[in-house]
C-alpha positions as CSV (number, residue, x, y, z in Angstrom):
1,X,22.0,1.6,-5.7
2,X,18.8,2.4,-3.5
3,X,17.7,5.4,-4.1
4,X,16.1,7.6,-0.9
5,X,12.1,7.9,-1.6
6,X,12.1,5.2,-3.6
7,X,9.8,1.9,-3.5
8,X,11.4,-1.2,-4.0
9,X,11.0,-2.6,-7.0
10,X,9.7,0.8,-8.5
11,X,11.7,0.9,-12.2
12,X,14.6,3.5,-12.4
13,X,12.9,5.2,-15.3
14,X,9.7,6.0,-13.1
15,X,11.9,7.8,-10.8
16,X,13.4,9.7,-13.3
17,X,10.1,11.1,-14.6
18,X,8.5,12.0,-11.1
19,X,11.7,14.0,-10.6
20,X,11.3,15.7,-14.2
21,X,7.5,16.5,-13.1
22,X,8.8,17.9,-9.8
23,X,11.7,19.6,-10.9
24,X,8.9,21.2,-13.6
25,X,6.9,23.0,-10.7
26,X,9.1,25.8,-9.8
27,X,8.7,26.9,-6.3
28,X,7.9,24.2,-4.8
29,X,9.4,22.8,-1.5
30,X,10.1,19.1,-1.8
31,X,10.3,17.4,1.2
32,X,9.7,13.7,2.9
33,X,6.7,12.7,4.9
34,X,6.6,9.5,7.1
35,X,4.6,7.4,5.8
36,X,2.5,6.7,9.2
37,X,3.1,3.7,11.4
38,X,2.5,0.2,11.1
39,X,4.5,-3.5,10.6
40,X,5.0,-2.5,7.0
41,X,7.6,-0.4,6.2
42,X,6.7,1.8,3.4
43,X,9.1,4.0,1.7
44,X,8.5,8.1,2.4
45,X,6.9,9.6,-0.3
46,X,7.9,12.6,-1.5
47,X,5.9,16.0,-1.1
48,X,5.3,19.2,-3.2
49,X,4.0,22.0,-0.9
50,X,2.8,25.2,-2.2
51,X,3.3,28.7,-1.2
52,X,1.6,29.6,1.8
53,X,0.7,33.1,2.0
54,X,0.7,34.6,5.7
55,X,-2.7,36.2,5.1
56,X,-4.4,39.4,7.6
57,X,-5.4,38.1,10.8
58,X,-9.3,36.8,10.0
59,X,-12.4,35.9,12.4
60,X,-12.3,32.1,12.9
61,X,-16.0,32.3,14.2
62,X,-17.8,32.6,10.9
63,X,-16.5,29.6,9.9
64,X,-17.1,27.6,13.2
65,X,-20.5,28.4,12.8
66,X,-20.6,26.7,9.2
67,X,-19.1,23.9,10.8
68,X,-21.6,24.1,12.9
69,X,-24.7,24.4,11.0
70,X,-23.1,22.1,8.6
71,X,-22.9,19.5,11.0
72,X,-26.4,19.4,12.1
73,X,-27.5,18.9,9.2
74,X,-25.3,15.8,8.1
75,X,-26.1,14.7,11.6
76,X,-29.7,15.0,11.2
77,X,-29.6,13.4,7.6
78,X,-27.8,10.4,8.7
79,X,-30.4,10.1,11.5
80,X,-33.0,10.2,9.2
81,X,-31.2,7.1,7.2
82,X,-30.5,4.8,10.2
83,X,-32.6,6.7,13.1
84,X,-32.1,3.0,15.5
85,X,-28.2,3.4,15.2
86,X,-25.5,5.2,17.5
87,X,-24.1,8.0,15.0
88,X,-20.7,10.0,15.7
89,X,-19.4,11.8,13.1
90,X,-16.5,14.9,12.7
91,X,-18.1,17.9,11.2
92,X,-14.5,19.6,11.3
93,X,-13.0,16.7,9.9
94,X,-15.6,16.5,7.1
95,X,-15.8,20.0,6.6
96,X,-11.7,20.3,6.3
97,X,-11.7,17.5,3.7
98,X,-14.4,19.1,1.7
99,X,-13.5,22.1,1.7
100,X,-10.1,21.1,0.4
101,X,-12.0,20.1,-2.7
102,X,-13.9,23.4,-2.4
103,X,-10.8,25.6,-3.1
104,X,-10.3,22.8,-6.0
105,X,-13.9,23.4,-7.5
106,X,-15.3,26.0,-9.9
107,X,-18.9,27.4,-11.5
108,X,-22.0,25.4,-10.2
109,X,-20.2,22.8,-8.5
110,X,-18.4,25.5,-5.9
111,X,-21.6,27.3,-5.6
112,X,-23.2,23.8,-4.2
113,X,-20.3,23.0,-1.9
114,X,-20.1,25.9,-0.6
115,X,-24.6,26.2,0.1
116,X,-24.4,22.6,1.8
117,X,-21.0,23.7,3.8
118,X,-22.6,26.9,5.1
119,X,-19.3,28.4,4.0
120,X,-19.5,32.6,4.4
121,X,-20.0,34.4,1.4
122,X,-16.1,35.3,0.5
123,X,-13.7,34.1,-1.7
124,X,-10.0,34.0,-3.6
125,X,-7.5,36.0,-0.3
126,X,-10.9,36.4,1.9
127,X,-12.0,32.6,1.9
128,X,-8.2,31.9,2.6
129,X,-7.6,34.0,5.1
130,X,-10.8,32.8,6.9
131,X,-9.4,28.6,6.5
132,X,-6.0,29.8,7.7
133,X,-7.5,31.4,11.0
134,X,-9.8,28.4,11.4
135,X,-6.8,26.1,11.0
136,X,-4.6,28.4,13.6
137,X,-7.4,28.3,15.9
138,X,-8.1,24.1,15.9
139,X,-3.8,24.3,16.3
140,X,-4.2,26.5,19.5
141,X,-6.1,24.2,21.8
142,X,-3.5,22.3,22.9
143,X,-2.8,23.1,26.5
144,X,-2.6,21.2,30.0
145,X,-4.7,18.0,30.0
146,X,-5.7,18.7,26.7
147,X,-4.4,17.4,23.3
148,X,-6.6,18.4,20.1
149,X,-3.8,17.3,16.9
150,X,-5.2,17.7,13.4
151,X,-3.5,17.1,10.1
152,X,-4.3,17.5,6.3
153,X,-2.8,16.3,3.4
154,X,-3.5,15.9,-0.3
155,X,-2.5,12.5,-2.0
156,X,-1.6,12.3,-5.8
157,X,-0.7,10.0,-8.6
158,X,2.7,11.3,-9.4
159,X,1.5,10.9,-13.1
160,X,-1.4,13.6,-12.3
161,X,-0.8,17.0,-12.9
162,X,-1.9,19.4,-9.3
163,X,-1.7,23.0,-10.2
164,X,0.1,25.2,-8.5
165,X,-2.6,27.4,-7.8
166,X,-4.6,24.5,-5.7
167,X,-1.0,23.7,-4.0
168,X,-0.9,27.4,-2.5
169,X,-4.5,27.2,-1.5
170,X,-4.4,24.5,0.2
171,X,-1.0,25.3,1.8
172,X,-2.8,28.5,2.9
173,X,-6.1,27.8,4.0
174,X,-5.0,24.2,5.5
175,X,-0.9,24.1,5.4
176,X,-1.6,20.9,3.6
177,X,1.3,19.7,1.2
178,X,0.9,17.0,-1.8
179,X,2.3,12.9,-1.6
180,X,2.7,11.2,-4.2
181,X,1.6,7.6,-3.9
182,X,0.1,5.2,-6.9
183,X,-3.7,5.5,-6.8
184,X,-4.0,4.3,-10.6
185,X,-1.0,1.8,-11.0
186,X,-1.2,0.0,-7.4
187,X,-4.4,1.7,-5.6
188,X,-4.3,-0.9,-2.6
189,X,-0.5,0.1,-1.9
190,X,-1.9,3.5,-1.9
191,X,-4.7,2.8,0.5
192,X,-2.2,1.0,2.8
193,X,-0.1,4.2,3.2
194,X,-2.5,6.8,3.5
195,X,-4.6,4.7,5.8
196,X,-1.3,3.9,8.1
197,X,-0.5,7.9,7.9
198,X,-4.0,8.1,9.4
199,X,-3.4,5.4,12.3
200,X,-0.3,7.6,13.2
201,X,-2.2,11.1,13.4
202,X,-5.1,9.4,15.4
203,X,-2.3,7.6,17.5
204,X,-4.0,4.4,16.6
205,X,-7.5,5.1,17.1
206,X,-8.4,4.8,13.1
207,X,-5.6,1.6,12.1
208,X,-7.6,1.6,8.6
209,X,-9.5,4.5,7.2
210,X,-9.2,3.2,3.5
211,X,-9.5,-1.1,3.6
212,X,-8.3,-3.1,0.4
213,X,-10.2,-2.3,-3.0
214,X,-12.1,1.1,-1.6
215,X,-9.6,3.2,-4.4
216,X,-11.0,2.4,-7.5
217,X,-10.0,5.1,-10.4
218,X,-9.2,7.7,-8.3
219,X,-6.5,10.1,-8.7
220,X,-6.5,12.4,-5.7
221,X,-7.5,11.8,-2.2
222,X,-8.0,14.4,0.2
223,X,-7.6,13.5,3.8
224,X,-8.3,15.1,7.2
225,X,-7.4,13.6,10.7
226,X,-8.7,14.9,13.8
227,X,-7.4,13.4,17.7
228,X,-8.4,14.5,21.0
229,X,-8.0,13.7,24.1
230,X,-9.2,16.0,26.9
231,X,-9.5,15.9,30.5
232,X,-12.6,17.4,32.7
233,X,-12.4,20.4,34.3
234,X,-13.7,18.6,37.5
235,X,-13.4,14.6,36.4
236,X,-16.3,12.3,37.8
237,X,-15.8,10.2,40.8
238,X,-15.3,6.6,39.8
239,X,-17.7,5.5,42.6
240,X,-20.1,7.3,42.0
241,X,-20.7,5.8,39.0
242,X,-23.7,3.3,38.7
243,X,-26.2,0.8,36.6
244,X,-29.6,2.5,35.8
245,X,-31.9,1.9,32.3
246,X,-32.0,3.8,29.5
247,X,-34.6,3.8,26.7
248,X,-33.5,3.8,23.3
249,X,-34.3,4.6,20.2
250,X,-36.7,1.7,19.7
251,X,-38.5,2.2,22.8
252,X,-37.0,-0.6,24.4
253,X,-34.9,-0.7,27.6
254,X,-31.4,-0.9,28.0
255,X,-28.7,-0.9,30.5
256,X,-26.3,2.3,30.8
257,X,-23.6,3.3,33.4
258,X,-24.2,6.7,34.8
259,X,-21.5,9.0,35.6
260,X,-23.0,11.2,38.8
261,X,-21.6,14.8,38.9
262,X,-22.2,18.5,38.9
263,X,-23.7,21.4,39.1
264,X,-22.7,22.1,35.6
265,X,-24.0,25.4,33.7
266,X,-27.4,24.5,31.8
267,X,-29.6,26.0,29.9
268,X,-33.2,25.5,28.0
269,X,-34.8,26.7,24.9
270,X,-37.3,25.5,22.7
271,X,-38.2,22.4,24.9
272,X,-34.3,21.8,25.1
273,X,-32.3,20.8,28.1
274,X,-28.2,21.7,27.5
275,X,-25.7,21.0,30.0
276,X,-21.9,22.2,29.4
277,X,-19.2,20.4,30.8
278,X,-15.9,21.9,30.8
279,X,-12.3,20.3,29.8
280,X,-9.3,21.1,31.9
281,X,-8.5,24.8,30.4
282,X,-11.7,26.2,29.4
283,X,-11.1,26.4,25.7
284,X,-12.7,23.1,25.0
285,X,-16.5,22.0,26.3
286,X,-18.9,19.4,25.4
287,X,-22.7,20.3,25.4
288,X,-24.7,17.3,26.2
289,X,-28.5,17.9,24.8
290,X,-31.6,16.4,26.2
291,X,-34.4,16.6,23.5
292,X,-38.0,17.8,24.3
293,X,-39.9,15.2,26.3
294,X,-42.3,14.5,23.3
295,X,-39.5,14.5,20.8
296,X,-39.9,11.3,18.9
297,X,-37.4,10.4,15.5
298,X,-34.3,12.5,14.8
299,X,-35.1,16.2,15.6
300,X,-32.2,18.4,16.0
301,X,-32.0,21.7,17.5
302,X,-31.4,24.5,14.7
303,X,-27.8,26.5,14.5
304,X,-29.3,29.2,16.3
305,X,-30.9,27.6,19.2
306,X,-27.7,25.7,20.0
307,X,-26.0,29.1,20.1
308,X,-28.6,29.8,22.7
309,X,-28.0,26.8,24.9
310,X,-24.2,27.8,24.8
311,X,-25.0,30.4,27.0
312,X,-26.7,28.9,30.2
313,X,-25.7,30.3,33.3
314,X,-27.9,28.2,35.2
315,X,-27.1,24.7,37.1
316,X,-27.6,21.8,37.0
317,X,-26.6,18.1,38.5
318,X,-26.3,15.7,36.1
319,X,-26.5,11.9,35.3
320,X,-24.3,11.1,32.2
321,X,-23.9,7.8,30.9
322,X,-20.8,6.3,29.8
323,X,-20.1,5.7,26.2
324,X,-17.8,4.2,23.4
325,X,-18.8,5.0,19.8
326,X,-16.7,4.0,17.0
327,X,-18.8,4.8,13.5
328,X,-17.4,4.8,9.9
329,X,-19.8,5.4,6.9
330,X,-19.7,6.7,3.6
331,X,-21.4,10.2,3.5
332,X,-21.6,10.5,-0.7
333,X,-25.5,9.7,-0.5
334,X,-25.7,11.8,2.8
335,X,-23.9,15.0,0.9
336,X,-25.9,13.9,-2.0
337,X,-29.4,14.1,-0.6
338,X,-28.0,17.8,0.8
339,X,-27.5,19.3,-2.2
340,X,-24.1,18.4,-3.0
341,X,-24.7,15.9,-5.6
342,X,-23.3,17.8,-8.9
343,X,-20.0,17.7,-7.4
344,X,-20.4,13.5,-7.6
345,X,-21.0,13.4,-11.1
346,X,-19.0,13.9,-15.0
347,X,-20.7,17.2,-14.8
348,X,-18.2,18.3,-11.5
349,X,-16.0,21.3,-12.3
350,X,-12.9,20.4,-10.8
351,X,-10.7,22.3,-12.8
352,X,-9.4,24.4,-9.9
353,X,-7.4,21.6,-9.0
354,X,-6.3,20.0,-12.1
355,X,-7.4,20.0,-15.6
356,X,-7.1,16.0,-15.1
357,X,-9.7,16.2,-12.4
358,X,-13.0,15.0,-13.4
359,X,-15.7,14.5,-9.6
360,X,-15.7,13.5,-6.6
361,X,-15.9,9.6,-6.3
362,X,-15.8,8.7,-2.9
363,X,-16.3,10.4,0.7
364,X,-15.0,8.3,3.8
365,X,-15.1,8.9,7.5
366,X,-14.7,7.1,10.3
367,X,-14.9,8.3,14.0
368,X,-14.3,7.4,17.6
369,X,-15.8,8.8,20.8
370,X,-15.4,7.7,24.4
371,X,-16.8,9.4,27.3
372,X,-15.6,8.3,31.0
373,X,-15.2,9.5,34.4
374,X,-11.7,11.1,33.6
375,X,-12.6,12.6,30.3
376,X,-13.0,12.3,26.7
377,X,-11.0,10.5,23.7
378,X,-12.3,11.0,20.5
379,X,-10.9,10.5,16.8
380,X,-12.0,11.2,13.3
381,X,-10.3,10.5,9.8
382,X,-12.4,11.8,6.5
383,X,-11.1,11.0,3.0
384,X,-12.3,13.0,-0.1
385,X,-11.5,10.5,-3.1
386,X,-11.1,12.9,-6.7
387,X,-11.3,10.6,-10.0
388,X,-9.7,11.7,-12.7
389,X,-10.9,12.5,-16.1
390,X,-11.7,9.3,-18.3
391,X,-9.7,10.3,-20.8
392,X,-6.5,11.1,-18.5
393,X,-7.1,7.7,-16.4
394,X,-7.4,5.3,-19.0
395,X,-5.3,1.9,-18.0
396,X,-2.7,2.2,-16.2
397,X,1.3,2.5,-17.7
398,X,3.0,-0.3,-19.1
399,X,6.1,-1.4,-16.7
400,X,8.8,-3.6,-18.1
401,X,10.1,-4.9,-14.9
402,X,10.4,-8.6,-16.1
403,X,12.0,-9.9,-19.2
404,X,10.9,-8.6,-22.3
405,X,12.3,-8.2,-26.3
406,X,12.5,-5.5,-28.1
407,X,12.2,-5.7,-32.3
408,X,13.7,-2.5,-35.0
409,X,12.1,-2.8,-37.8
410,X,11.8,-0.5,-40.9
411,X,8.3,-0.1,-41.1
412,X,7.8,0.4,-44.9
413,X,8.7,-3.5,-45.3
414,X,8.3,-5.2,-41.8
415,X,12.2,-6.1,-42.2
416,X,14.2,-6.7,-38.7
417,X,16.8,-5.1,-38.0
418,X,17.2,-5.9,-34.5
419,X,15.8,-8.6,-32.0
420,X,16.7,-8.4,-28.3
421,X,15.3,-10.1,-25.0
422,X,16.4,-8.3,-21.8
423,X,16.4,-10.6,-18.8
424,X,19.2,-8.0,-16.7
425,X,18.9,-4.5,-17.9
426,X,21.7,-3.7,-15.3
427,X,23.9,-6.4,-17.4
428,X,25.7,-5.5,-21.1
């Protein structure tokens, strides 16, 4: 008989002792999450949500502006690295995934998350209630010719313990609920379904966040998916759009399609030129930044002098070319290089999420932008890979799903008292 959340093939005994692990974590809401979309059919796995406390009505700004800050800085980094390249990158996508492992980590590890994150100094309800409001706010831009869908979720070996106080957390701060899927016994099946649960929240713009062989020992992924797809306020006029050169990064010259349009509000400080082009609603805007003429490498205006631009109320025609960026990176050695490292090493304190979690192993994103005459489309996927303790990971369980024999034997002489070989454990 099949059995509804179960994988075929998956012995009947593995079943029974997810259930006895579920069963174990009172107050828990199980539930069944569709495993994404894709030609595979994958069976739903099952998900363990914590408690999530409606907390005070919070300012979502504070943390906007660590996003913020946050983001410049990762920018600026990756710059640094591969200063020739196009770069597009999610700093609320990367920020959600992190700080998922933030409300996970504990002692010197938080403390360095939480310096490179720019989070606000608060913590325990206060931290929470500042996640939930952000998350609330991100939910709220939805509106006419604007769709802005985000998603996070927490992905577990069923044979890893997740505390209950790390389930309400992130229930709270990011109404994110735990699947079960088999990082340690069958990490590629894994990867399959949380990459195809990513291709449906970006509605196909990230088909494969986590490829073939990228989980290796890991026993908790953390995962964030971002999708938009906005309108202008006042869209460009198609013909109006023409050829013109464009000097990159090199200093050579390139080809670009300029989209003609304005007055736009603009605005300059500190040698920089910002233009703020408005999505069908007003709650959404993109800021498009010129650099100071004699800007050379990757210089990046500070936090505070982007707040600044934000406020132009001058005008401005511009000439925008058209674009279509698709990046996807690793960003340990970025975080690394940040001051995140000790959360990448046996040293990590983890413990907030499991006493089975050991670091942080691996941190994915990819990312999508394109910017046309009609609007903007953009995508973003992050994955936060946690390994489990060596002791806890060890190799993985021993399945008897083919035939196997079975001796009883009375140890003090080696005598046997029974031989069997089980081709049909379903037979007598």
């Amino acid at each position: 008989m099949a059995v509804k959340g179960m994988q075929p093939g998956r012995p009947a005994h593995r079943l029974m002792r997810m259930n006895k692990e579920l069963r174990a974590a009172a107050g828990l809401v199980l539930a069944l999450a569709v495993a994404g979309c894709g030609t595979t059919t994958q069976a739903a796995p099952i998900v363990a949500r914590g408690v999530a406390v409606r907390e005070p009505l919070a300012d979502p700004r504070p943390y906007g502006a660590a996003d913020t800050a946050f983001g410049l800085d990762t920018l600026g980094a990756w710059c640094r690295a591969d200063p020739q390249a196009n770069l597009v990158l999610s700093p609320s996508s990367l920020a959600s995934g992190l700080g998922m492992a933030y409300l996970g980590a504990r002692g010197g590890t938080a403390r360095a998350m939480a310096g490179v994150l720019h989070l606000p100094v608060a913590g325990g309800q206060a931290l929470e209630a500042g996640l939930q409001a952000r998350s609330a706010a991100l939910r709220r831009l939805d509106g006419p010719g604007v769709t802005v869908d985000t998603s996070d979720q927490v992905w577990a070996d069923p044979t890893l313990t997740t505390l209950r106080g790390y389930l309400d957390a992130v229930a709270t701060g990011y109404d994110a609920g735990v699947a079960h899927v088999p990082l340690l016994r069958n990490p590629d099946q894994a990867a399959r379904e949380i990459s195809q649960a990513i291709a449906a929240a970006t509605h196909g713009q990230i088909p494969q966040l986590l490829p073939p062989g990228s989980l290796t020992d890991v026993g908790w992924v953390l995962t964030d998916a971002l999708y938009l797809n906005a309108a202008w306020a006042t869209p460009f006029q198609v013909g109006q759009t023409s050829p013109g050169p464009f000097t990159t990064a090199s200093g050579r010259l390139a080809d670009a399609e300029y989209m003609d349009g304005g007055p736009y509000a603009a605005a300059s400080a500190g040698g920089w030129t910002a233009v703020r082009l408005p999505y069908r609603g007003g709650q959404l805007a993109m800021m498009a930044l010129l650099p100071p003429a004699n800007a050379s490498g990757c210089v990046m205006p500070t936090a505070k002098q982007l707040g600044t631009l934000e406020e132009g109320t001058a005008t401005r025609e511009i000439a925008l070319p058209r674009v279509d960026l698709r990046n996807k990176t690793s960003m340990k050695s970025l975080l690394t290089g940040l001051g995140m490292g000790l959360a990448f090493t046996p040293a990590a304190d983890f413990t907030g999420l499991s006493a089975q979690a050991c670091c942080i192993g691996l941190v994915e994103q990819a990312a999508t932008l394109r910017v046309g005459e009609q609007g903007t489309v953009a995508s973003a996927a992050t994955a936060i890979g946690v390994e489990p303790t060596a002791a806890r990971a060890g190799p993985p369980p021993v399945t008897f799903d083919r035939p196997y024999l079975m001796v009883v034997t009375a140890p003090a002489t080696g005598e046997p008292l029974i031989m069997a070989r089980v081709t049909d454990p379903a037979t007598p």
